[in-house]
C-alpha positions in Angstrom: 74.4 -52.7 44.7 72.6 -52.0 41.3 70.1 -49.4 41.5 68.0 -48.0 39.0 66.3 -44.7 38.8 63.5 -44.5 36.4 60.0 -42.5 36.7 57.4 -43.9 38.9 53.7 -44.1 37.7 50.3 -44.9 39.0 50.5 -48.6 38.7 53.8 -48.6 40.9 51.2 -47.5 44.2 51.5 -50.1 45.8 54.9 -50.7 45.9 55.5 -46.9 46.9 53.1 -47.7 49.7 55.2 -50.3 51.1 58.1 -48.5 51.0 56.3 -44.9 52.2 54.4 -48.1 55.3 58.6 -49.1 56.1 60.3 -45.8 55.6 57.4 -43.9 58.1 56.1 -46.6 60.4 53.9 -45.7 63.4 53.3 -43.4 65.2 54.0 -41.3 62.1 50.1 -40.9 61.1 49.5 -43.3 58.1 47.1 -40.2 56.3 50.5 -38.4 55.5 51.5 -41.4 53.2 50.9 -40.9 50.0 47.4 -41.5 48.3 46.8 -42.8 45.1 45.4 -39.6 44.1 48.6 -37.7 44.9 50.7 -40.6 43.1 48.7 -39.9 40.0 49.0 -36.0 39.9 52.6 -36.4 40.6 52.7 -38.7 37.1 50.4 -36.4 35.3 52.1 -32.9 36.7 55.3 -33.5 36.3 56.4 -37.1 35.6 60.3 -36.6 35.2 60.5 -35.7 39.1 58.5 -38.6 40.2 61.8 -40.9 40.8 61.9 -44.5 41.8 65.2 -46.7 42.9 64.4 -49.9 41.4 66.8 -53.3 41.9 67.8 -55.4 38.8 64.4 -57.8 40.1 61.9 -54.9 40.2 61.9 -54.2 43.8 61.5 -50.1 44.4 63.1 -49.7 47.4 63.4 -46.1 47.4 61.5 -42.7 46.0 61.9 -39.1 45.2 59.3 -36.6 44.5 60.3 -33.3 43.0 58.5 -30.7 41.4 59.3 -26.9 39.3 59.0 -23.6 40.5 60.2 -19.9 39.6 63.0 -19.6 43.0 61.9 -15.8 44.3 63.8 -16.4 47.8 60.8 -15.6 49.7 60.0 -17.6 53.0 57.3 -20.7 52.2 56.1 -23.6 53.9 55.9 -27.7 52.9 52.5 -27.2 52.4 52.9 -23.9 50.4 55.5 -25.2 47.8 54.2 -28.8 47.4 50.2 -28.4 46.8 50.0 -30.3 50.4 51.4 -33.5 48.2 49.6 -32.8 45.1 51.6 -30.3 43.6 49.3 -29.6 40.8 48.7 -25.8 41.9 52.5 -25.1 42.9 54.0 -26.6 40.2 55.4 -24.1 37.6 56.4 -25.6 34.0 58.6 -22.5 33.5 60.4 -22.6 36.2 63.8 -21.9 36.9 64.5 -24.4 39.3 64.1 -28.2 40.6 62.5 -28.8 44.5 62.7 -31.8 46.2 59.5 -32.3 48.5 59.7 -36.3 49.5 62.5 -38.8 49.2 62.6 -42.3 51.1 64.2 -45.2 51.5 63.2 -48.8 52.9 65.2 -48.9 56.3 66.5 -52.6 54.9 68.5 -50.3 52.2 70.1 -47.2 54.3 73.6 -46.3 54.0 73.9 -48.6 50.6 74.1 -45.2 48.6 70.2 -45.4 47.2 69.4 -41.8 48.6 72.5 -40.9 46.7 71.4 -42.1 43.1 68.1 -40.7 43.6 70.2 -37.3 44.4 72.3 -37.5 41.4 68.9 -38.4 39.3 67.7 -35.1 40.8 71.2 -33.2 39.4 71.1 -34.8 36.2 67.5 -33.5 36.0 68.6 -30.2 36.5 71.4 -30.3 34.0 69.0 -32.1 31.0 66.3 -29.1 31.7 68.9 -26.2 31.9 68.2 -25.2 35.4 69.5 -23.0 37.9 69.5 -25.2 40.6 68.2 -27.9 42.9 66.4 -26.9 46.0 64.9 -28.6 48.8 64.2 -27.9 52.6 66.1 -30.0 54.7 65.1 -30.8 58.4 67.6 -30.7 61.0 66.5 -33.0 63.0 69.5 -32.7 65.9 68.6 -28.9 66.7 66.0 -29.4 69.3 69.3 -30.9 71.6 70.9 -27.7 71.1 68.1 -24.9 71.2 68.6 -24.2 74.6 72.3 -22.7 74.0 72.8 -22.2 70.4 70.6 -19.9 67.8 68.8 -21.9 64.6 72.0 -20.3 62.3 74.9 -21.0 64.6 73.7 -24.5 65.1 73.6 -24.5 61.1 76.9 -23.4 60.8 78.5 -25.5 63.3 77.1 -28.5 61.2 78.5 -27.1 58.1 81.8 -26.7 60.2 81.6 -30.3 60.8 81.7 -29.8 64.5 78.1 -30.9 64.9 76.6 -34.1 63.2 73.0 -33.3 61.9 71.6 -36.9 60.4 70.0 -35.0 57.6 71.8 -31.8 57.3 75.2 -33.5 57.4 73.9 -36.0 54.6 72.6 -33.0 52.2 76.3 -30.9 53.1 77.6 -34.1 51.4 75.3 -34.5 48.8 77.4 -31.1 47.4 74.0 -29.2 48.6 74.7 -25.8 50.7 72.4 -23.7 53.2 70.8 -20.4 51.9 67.9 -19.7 54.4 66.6 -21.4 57.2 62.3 -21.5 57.0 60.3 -21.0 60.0 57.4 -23.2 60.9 58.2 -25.2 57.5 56.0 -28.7 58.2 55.2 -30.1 61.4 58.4 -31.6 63.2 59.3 -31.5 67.0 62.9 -32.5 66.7 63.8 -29.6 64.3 61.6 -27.4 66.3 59.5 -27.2 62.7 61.9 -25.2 61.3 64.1 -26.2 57.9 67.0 -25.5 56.2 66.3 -24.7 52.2 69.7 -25.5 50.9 70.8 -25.0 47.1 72.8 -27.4 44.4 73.5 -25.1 42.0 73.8 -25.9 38.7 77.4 -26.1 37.9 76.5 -25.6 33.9 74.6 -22.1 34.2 76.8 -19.3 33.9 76.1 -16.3 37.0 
């Protein structure tokens, strides 16, 4: 399939609406989509991290929001490092590194590799503005079935073992992204018992 990753702007709402209305369909509460107003300070913030996956006819059918920020390893949540969607207060033009608050895809496109090219869009970002790295926190979705008998890190590690499949953690593990700290009480999310993993691509250009 030929996908396309170019910037989004304002007058592609819509059409990130539909695909935010497919991607998180009810219950998930329709106020968490995103608003116009969030659309347009992710364009005027920081444009190159507001990603669409486009098909040769125009169709989006996919979306990434990412944002700067000076990595200082300290714990944060959603909220915290993405301006609750707006990121016009968290954003930090100097920053050192890229972070990845939103990416979706219409269900009708899963498993074709579009959540792929909008992760190699992020990389390439990362390489063309000398970065350190690419960070974003990663749910884990498949804990709460295991809290009972393993801890929040063994259960991490026995995903990056491969001897437990995680559907998001075991699709970032792939995406060449690795675990560095596991966030407490990061957004709102029963399954992964509201924590999150913040894993790391690391910029395979920057010398340590």
């Amino acid at each position: 399939m030929n996908v396309v990753v170019r910037p989004y702007t304002i007058a592609d709402y819509d059409a990130l609406l539909e695909v935010q209305r497919e991607a998180f369909p009810p219950p998930f509460p329709e106020e968490l989509w995103w608003s116009r107003e969030q659309i347009l300070a992710h364009e005027q913030t920081f444009a190159p991290g507001a990603m669409a996956a486009v098909l040769a006819d125009g169709t989006i059918i996919g979306s990434a929001t990412s944002l700067l920020i000076r990595f200082d390893g300290k714990p944060h949540t959603w909220a915290e490092v993405a301006d609750n969607g707006c990121i016009r207060q968290s954003h930090q033009a100097d920053g050192d590194s890229l972070y990845g608050i939103d990416l979706c895809v219409r269900p009708a496109y899963r498993s074709l590799g579009v959540a792929r090219a909008l992760y190699e869009a992020r990389k390439d970002l990362v390489r063309r503005l000398g970065l350190k790295r690419f960070l974003a926190g990663c749910r884990i979705p498949g804990y709460h079935a295991y809290a009972d008998t393993l801890s929040d890190q063994e259960y991490v590690k026995r995903v990056c073992d491969g001897e437990i499949y995680d559907q998001v953690l075991s699709f970032m593990l792939k995406q060449g992204l690795r675990p560095i700290q596991i966030l407490d009480n990061y957004v709102e999310d029963e399954e992964s018992l509201h924590k999150a993993v913040l894993v790391e691509w690391p910029n395979p250009e920057m010398k340590e």
